[in-house]
N, C-alpha and C positions, 0 to 999 in steps of 0.2 A: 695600269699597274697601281696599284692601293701601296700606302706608304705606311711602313708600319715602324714607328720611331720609341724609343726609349730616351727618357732623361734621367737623371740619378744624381743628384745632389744632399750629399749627408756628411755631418763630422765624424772620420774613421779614425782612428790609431794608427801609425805611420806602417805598422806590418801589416796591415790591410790592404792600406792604399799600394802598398809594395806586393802585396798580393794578387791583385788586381792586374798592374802593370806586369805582372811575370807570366801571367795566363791570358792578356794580350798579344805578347812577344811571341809565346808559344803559338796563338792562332794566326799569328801572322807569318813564321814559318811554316805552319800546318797549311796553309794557303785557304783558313776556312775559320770563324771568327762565329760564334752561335749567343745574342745573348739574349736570356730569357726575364719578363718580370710581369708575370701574372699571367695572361693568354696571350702577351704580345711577347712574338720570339721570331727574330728578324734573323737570318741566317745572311753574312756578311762572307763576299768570297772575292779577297783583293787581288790583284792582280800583279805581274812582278815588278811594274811600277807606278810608284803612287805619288803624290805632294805632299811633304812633309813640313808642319808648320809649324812652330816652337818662338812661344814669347813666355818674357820675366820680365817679372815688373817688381820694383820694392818703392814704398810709399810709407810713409810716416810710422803707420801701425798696421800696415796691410803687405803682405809680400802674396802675389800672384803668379804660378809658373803653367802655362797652357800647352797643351799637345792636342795638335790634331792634325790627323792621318785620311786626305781624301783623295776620291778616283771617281773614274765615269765607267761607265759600264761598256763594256765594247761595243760596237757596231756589228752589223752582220755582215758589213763591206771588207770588214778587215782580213776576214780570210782568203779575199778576194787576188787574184795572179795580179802580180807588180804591173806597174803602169810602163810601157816601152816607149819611145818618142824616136824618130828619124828626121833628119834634115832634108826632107822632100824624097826625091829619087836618086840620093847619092848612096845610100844603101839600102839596103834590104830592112826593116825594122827587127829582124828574128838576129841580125849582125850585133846588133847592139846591145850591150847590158842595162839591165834595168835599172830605173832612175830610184835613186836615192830618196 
């Protein structure tokens, strides 16, 4: 799989930058996230759970507040029927609910 990445570092006006994070939110309830910059255009499709990472920093003449949203991509096991387990031959394995 070829990895197609964007970076984007520029001075915006606060309604930009608030711009941005509100057409985030929206692709992240859209369950589909598209961003474009030049031929590179990575189509992002998160899942209903991700890691949520959030750090603030304030320093002399620098104040820093970071957000970042990551996930793996599923397996193809995952669709896979629950794992069952029995205690030998004291039941049947089809007796038992599936483990956790």
């Amino acid at each position: 799989m070829s990895e197609k990445a964007i970076g984007y570092k520029q001075m915006v006006d606060i309604g930009e930058a608030v711009a941005y994070l509100e057409v985030l939110a929206r692709g992240f309830q859209d369950g589909r996230i598209v961003v474009t910059r030049g031929a590179k255009t990575p189509e992002l499709v998160p899942p209903s759970v991700v890691v949520l990472e959030i750090e603030a920093k304030q320093k002399k003449d620098k104040t820093k507040f970071g957000f970042e949203v990551t996930w793996k991509k599923a397996s193809k096991k995952d669709g896979e029927e629950a794992l069952r387990i029995s205690p030998g031959s004291e039941k049947d394995p089809e007796d038992l609910p599936p483990a956790a």
